[in-house]
PDB file of N, CA, C and O in Angstrom:
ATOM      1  N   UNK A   1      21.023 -10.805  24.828  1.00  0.00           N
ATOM      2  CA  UNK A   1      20.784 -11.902  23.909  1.00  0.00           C
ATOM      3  C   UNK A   1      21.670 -13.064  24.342  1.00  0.00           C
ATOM      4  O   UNK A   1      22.820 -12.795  24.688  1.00  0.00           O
ATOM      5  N   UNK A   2      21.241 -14.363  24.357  1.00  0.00           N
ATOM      6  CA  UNK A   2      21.608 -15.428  24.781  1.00  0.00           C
ATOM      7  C   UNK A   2      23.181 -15.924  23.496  1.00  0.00           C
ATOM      8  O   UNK A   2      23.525 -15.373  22.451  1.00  0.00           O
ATOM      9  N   UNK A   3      23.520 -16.634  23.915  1.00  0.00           N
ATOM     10  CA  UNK A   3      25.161 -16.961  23.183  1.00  0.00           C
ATOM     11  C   UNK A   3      24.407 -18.126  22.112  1.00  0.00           C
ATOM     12  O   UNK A   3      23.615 -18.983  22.507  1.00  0.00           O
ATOM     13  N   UNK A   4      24.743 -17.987  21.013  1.00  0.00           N
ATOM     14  CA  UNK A   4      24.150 -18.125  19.854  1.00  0.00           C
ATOM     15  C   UNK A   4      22.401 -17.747  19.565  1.00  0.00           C
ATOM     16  O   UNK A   4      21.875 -18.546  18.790  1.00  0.00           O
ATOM     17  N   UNK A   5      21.842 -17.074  19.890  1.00  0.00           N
ATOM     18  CA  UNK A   5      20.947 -17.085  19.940  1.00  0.00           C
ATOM     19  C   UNK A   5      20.740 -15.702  18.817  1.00  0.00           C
ATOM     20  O   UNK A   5      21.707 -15.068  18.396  1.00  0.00           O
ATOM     21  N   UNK A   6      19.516 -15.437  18.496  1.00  0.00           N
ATOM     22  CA  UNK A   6      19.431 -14.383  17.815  1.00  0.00           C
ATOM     23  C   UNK A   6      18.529 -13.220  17.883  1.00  0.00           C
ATOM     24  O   UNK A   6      17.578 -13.428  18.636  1.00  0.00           O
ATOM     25  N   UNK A   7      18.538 -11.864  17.230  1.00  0.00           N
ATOM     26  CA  UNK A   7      17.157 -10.618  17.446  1.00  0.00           C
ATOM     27  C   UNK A   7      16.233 -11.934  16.907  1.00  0.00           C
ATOM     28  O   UNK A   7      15.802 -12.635  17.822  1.00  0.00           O
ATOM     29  N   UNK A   8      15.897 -12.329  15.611  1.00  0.00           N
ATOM     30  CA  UNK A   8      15.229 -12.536  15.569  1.00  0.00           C
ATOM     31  C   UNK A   8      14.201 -13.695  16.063  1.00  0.00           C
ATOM     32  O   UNK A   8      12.975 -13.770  15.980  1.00  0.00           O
ATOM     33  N   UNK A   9      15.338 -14.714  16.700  1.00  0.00           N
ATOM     34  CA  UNK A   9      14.706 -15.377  17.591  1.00  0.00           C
ATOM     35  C   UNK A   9      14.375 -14.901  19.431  1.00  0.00           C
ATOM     36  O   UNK A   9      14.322 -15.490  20.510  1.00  0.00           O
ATOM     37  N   UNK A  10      14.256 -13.835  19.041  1.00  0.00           N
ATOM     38  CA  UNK A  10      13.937 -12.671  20.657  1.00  0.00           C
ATOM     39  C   UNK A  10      12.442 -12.272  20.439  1.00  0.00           C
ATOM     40  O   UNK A  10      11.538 -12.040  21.242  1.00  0.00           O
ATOM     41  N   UNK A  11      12.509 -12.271  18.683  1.00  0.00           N
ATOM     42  CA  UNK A  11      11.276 -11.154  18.650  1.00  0.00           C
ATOM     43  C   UNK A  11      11.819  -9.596  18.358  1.00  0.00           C
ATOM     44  O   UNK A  11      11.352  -8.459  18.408  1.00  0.00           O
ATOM     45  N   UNK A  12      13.057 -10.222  18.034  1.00  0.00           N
ATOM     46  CA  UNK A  12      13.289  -8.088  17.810  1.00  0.00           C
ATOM     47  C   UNK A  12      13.224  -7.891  16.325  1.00  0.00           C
ATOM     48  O   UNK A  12      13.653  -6.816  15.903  1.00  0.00           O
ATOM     49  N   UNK A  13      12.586  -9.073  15.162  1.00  0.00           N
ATOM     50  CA  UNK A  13      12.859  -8.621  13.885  1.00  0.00           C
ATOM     51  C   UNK A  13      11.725  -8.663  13.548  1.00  0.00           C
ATOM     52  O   UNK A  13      11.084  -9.698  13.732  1.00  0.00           O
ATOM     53  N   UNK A  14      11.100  -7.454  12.905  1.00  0.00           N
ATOM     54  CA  UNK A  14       9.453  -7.269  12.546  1.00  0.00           C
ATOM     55  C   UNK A  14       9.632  -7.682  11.206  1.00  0.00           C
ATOM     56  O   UNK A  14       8.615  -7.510  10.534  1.00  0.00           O
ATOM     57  N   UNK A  15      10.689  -8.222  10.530  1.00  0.00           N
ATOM     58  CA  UNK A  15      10.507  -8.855   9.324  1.00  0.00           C
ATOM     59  C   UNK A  15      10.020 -10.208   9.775  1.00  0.00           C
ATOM     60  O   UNK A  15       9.121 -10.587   9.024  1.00  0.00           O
ATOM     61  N   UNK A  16      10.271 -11.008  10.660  1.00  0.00           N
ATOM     62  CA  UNK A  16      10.285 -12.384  11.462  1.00  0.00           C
ATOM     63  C   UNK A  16       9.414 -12.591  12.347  1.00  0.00           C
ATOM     64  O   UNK A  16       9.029 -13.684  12.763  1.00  0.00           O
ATOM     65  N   UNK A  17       9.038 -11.434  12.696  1.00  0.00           N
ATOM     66  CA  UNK A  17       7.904 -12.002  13.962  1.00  0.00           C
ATOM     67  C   UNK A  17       6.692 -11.098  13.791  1.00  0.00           C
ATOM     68  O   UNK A  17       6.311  -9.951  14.029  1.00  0.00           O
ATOM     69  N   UNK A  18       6.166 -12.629  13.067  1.00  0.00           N
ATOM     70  CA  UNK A  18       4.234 -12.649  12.428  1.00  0.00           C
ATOM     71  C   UNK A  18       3.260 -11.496  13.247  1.00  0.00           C
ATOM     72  O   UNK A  18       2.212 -11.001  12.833  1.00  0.00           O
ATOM     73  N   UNK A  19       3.874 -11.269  14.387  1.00  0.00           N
ATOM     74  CA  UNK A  19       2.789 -10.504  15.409  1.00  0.00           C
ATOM     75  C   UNK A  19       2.961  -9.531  15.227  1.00  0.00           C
ATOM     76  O   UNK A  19       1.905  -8.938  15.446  1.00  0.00           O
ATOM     77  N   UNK A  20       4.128  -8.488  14.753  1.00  0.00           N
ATOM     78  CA  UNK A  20       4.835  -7.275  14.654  1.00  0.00           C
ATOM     79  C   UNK A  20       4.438  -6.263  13.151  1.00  0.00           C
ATOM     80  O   UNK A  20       5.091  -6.422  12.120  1.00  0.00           O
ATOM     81  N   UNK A  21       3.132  -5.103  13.256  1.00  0.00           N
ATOM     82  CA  UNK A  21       2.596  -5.063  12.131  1.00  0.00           C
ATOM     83  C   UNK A  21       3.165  -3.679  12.061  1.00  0.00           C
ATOM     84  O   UNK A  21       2.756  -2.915  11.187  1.00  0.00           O
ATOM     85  N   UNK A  22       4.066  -3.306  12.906  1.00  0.00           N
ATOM     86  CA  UNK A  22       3.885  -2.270  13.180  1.00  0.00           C
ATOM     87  C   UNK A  22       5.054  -1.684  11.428  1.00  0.00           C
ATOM     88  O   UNK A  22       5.541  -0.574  11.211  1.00  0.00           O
ATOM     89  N   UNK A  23       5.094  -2.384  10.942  1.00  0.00           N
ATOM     90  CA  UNK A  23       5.866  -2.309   9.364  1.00  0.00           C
ATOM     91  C   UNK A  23       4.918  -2.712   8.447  1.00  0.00           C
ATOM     92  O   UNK A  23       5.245  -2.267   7.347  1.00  0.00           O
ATOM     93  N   UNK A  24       3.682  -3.478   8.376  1.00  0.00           N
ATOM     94  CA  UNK A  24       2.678  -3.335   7.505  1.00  0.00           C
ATOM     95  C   UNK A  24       2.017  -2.145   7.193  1.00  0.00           C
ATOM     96  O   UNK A  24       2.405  -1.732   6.100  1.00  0.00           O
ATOM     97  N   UNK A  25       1.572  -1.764   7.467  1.00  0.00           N
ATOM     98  CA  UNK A  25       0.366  -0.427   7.224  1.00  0.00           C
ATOM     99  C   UNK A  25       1.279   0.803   7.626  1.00  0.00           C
ATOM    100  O   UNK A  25       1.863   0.883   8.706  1.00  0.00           O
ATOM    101  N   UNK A  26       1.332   1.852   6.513  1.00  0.00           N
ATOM    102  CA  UNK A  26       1.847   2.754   6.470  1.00  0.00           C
ATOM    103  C   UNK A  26       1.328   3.827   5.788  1.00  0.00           C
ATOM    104  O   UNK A  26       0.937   3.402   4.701  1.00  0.00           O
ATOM    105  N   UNK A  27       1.136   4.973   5.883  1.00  0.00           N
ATOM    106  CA  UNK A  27       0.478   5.696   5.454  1.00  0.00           C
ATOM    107  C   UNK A  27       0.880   6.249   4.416  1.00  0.00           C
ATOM    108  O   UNK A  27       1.923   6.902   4.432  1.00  0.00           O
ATOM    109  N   UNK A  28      -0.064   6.065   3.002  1.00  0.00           N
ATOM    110  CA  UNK A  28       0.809   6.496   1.621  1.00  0.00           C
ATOM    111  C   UNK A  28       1.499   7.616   2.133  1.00  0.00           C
ATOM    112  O   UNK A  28       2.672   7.278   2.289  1.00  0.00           O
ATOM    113  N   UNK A  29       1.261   9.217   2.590  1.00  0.00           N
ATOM    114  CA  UNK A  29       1.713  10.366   2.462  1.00  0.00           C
ATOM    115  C   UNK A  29       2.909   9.904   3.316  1.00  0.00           C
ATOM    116  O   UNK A  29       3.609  10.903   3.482  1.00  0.00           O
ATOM    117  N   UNK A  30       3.483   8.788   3.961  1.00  0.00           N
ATOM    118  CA  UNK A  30       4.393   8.427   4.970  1.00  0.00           C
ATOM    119  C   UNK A  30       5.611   7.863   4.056  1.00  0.00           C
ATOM    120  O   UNK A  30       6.810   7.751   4.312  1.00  0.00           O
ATOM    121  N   UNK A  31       4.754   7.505   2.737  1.00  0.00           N
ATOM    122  CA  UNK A  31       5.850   6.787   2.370  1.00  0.00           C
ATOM    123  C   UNK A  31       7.269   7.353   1.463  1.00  0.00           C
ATOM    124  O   UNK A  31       7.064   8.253   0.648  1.00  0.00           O
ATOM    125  N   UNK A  32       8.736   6.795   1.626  1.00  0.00           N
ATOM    126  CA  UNK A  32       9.728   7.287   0.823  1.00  0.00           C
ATOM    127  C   UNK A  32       9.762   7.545  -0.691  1.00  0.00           C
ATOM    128  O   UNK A  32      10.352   8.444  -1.290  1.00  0.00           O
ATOM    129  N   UNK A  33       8.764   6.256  -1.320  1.00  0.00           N
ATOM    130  CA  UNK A  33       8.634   6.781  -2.778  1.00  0.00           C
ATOM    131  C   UNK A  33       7.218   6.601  -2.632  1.00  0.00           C
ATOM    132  O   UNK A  33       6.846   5.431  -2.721  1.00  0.00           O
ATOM    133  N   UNK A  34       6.163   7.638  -2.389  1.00  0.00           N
ATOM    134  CA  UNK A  34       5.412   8.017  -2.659  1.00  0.00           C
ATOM    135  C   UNK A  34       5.265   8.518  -4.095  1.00  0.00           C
ATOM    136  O   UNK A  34       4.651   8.042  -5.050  1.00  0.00           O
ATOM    137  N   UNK A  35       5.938   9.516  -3.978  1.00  0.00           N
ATOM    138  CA  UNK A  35       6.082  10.651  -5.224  1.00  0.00           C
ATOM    139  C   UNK A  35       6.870   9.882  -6.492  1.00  0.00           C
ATOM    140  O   UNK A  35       7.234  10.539  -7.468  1.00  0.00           O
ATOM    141  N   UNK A  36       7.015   8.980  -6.432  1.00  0.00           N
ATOM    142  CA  UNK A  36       7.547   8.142  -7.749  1.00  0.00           C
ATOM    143  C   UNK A  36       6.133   7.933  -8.289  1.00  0.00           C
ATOM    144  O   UNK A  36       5.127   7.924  -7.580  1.00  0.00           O
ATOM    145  N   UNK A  37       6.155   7.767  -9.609  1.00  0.00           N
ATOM    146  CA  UNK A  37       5.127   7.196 -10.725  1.00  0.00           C
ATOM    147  C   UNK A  37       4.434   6.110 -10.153  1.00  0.00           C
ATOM    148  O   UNK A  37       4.989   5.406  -9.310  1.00  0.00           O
ATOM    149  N   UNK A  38       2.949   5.844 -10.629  1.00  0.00           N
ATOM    150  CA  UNK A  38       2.665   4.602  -9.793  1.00  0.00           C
ATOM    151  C   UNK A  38       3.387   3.420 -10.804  1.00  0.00           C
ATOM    152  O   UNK A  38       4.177   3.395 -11.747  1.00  0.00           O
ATOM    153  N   UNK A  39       2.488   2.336  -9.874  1.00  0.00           N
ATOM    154  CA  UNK A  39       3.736   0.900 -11.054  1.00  0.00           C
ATOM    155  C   UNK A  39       2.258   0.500 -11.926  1.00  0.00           C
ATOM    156  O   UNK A  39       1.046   0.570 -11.722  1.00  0.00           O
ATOM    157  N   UNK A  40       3.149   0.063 -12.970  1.00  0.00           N
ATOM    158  CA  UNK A  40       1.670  -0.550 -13.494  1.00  0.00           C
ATOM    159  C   UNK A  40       0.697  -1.585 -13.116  1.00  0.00           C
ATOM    160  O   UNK A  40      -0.298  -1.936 -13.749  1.00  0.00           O
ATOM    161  N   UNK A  41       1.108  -1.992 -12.059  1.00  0.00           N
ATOM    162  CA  UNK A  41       0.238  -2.765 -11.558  1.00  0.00           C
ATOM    163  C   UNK A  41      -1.577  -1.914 -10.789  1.00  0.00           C
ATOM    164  O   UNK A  41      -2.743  -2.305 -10.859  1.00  0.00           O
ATOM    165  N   UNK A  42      -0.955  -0.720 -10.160  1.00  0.00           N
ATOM    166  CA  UNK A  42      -1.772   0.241  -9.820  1.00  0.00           C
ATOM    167  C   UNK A  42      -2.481   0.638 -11.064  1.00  0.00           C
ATOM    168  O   UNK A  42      -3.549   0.141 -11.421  1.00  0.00           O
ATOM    169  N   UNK A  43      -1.885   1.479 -11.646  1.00  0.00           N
ATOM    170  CA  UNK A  43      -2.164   2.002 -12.700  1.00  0.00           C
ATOM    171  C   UNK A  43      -3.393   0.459 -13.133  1.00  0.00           C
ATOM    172  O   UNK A  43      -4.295   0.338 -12.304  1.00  0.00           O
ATOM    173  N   UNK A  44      -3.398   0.152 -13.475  1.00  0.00           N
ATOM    174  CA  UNK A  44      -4.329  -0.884 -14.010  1.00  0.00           C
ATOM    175  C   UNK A  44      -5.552  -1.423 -13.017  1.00  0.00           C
ATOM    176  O   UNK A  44      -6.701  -1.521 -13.446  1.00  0.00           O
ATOM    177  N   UNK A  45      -5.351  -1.613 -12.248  1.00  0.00           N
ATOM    178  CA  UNK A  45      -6.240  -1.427 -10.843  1.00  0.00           C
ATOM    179  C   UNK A  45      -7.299  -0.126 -10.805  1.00  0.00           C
ATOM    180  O   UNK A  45      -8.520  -0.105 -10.958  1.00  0.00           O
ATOM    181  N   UNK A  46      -6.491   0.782 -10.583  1.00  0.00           N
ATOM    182  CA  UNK A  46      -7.432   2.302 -10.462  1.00  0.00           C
ATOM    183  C   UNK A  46      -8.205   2.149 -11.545  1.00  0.00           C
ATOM    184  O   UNK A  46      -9.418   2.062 -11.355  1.00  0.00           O
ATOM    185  N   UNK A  47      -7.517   2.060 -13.330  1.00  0.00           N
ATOM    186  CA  UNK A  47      -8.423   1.808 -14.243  1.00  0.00           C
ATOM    187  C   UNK A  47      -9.673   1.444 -14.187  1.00  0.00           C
ATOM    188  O   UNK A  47     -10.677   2.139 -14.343  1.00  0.00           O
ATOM    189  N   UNK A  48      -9.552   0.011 -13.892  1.00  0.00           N
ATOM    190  CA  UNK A  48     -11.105  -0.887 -13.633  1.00  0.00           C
ATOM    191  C   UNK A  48     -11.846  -0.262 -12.366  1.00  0.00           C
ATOM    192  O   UNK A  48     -13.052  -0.270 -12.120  1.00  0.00           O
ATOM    193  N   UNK A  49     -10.728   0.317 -11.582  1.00  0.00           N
ATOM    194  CA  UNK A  49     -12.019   0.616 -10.211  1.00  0.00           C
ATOM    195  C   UNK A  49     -12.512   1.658 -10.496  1.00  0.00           C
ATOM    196  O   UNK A  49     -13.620   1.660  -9.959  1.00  0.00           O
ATOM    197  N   UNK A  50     -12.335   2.722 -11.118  1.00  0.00           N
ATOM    198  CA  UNK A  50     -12.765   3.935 -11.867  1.00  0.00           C
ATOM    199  C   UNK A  50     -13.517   3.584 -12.878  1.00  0.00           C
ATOM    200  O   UNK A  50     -14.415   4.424 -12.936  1.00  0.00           O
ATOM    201  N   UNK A  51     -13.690   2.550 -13.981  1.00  0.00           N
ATOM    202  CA  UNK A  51     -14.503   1.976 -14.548  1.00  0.00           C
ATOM    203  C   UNK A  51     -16.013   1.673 -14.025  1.00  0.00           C
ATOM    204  O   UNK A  51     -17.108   2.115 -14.373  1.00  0.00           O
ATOM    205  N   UNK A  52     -15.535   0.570 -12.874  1.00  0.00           N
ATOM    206  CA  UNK A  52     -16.460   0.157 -12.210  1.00  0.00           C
ATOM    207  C   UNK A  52     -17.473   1.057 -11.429  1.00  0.00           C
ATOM    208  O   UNK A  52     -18.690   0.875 -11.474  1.00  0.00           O
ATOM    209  N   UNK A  53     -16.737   2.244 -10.562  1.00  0.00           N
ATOM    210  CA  UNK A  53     -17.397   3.520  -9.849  1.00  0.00           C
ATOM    211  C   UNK A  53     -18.282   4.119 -10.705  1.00  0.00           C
ATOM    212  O   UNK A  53     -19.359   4.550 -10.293  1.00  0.00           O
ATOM    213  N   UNK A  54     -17.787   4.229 -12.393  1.00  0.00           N
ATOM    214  CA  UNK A  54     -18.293   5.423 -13.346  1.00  0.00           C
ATOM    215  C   UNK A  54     -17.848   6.579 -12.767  1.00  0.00           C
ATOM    216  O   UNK A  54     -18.510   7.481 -12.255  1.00  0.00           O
ATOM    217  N   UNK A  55     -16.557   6.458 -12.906  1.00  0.00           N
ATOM    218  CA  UNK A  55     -15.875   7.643 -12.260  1.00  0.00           C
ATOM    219  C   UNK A  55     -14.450   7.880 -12.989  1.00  0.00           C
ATOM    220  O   UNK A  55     -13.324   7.946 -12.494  1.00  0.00           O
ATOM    221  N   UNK A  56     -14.804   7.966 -14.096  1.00  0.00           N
ATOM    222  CA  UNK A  56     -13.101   7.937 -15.163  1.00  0.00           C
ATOM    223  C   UNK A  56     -12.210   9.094 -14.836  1.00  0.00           C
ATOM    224  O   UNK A  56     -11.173   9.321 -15.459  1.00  0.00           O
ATOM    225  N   UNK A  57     -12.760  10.006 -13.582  1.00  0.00           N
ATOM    226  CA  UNK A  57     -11.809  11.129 -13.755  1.00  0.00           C
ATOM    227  C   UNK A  57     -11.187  10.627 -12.271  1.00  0.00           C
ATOM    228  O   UNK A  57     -10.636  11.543 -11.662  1.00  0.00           O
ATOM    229  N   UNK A  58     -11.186   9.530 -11.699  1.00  0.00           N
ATOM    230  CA  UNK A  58     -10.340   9.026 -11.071  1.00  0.00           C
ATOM    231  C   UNK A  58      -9.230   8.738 -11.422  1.00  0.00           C
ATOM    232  O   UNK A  58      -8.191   8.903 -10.783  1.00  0.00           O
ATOM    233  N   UNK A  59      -9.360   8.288 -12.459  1.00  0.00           N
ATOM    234  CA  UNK A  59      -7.844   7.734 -13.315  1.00  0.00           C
ATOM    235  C   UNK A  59      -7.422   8.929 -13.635  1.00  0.00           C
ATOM    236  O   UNK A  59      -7.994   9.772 -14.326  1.00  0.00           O
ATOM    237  N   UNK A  60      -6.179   8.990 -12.997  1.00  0.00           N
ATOM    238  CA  UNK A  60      -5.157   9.798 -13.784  1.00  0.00           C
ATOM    239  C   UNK A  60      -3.722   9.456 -13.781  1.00  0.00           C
ATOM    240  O   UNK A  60      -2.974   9.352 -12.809  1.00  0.00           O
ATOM    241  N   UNK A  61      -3.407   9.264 -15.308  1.00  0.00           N
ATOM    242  CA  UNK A  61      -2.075   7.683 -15.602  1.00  0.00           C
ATOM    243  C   UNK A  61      -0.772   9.172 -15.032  1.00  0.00           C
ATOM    244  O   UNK A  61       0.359   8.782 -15.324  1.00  0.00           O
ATOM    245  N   UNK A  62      -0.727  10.407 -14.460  1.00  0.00           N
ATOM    246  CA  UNK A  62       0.581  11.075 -13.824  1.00  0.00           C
ATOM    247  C   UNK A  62       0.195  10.974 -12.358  1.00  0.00           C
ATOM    248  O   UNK A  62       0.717  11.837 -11.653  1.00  0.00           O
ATOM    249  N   UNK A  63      -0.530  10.189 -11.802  1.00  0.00           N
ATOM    250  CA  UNK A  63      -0.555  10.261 -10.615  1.00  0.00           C
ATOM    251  C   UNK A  63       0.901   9.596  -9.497  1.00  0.00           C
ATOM    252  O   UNK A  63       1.537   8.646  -9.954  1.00  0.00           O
ATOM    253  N   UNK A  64       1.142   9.934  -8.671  1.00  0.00           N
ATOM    254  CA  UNK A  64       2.356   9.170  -7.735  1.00  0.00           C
ATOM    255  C   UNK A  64       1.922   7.727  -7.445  1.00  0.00           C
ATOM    256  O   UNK A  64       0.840   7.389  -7.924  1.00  0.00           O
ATOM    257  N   UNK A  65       2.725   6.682  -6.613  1.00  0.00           N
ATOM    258  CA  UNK A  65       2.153   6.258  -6.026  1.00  0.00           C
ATOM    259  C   UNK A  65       1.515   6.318  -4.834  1.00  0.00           C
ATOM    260  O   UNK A  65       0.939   5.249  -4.632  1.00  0.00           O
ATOM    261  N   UNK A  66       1.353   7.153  -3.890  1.00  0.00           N
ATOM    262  CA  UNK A  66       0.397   7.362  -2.772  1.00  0.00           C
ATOM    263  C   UNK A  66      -0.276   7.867  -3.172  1.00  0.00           C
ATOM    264  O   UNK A  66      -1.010   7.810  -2.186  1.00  0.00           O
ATOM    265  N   UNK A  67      -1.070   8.679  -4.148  1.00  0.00           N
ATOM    266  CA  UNK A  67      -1.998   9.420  -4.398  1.00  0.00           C
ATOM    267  C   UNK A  67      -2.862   8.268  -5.362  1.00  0.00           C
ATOM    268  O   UNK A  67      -4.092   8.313  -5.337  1.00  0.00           O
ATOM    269  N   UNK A  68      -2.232   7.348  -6.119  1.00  0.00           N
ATOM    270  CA  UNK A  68      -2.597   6.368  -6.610  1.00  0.00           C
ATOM    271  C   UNK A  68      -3.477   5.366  -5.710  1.00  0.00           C
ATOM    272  O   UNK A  68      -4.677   5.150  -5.884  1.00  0.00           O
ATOM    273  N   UNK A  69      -2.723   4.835  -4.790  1.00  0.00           N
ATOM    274  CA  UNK A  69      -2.755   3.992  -3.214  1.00  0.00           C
ATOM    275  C   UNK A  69      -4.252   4.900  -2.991  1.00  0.00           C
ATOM    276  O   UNK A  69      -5.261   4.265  -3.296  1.00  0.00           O
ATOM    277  N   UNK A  70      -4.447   6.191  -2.534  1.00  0.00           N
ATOM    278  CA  UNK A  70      -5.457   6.453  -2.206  1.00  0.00           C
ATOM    279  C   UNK A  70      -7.118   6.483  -2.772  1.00  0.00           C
ATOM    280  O   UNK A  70      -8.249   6.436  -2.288  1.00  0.00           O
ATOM    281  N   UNK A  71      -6.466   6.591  -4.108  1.00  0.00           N
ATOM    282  CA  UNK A  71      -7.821   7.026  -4.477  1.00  0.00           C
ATOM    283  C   UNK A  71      -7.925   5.186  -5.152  1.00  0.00           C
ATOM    284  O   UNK A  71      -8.915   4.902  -5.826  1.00  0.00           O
ATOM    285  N   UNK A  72      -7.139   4.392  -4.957  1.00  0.00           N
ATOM    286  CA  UNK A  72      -7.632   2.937  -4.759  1.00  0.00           C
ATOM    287  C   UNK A  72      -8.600   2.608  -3.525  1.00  0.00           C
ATOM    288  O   UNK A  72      -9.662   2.013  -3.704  1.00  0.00           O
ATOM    289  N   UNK A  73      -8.140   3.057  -2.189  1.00  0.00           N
ATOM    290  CA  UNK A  73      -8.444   2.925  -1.531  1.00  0.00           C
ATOM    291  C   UNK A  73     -10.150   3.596  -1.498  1.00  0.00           C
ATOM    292  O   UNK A  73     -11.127   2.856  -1.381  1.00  0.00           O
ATOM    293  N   UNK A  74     -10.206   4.438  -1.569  1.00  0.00           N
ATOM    294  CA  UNK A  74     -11.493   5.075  -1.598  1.00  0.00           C
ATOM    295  C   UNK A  74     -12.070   4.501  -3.188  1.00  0.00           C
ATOM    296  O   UNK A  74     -13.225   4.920  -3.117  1.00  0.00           O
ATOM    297  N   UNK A  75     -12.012   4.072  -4.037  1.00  0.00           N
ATOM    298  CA  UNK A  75     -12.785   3.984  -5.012  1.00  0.00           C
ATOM    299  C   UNK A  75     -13.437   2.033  -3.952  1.00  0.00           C
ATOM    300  O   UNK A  75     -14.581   1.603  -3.807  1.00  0.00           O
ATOM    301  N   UNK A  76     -12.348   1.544  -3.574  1.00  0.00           N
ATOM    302  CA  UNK A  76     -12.735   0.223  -3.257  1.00  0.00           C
ATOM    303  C   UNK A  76     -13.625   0.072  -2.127  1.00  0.00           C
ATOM    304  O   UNK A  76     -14.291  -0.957  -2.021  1.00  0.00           O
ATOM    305  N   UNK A  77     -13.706   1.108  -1.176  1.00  0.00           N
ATOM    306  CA  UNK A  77     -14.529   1.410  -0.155  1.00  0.00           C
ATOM    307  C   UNK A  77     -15.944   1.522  -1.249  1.00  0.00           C
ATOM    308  O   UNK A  77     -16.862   0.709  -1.359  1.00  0.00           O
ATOM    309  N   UNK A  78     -15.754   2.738  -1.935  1.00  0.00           N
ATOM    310  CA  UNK A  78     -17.120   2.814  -2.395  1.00  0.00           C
ATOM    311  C   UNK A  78     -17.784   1.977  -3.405  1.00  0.00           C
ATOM    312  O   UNK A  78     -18.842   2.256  -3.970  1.00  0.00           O
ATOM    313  N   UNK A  79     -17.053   0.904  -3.584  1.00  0.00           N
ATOM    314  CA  UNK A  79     -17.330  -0.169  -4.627  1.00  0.00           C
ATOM    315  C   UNK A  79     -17.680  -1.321  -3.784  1.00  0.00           C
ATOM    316  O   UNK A  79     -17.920  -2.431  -4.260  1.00  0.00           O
ATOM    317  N   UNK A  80     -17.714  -0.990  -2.256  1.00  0.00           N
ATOM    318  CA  UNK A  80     -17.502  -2.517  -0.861  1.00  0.00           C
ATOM    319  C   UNK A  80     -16.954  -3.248  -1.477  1.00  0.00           C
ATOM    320  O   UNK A  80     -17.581  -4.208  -1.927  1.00  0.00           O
ATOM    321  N   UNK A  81     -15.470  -3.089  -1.770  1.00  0.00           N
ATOM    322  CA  UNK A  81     -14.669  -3.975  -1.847  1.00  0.00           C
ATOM    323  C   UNK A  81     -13.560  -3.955  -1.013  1.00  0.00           C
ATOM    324  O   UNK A  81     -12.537  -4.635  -1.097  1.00  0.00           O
ATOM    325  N   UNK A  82     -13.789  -3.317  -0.400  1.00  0.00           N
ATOM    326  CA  UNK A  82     -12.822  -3.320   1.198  1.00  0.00           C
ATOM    327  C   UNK A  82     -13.111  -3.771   2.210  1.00  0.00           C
ATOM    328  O   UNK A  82     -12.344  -3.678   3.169  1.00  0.00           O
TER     329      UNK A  82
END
């Protein structure tokens, strides 16, 4: 690294450099708090998309959040909203 210069002006900080996704997309079962409660923001989401599917046994308000994350994911696929 150059004398004042910085990682993130190198490109070594994937918080900083727009091209670097490799910290976006992560796989719920990957994640550290998965297994925490979802937030209510989810929780309210799945609601309507389980609404919308006609699929109320999607919702389930003890779900984690990755298990939450998923069955968002698949209700929004099957709603083509993905």
């Amino acid at each position: 690294m150059a004398k004042g210069g910085t990682a993130a002006s190198e490109g070594g900080n994937p918080k900083t450099d727009p091209k670097d996704v490799s910290n976006q997309i992560k796989d719920p079962d990957e994640w550290t708090t998965g297994g925490e409660p979802m937030t209510g923001a989810q929780a309210s989401y799945l609601k309507t998309l389980s609404e919308e599917a006609k699929e109320p046994e999607a919702f389930d308000e003890s779900l984690g959040k990755a298990e939450a994350s998923k069955r968002i994911d698949d209700l929004r696929h099957k709603a083509g909203k993905a």
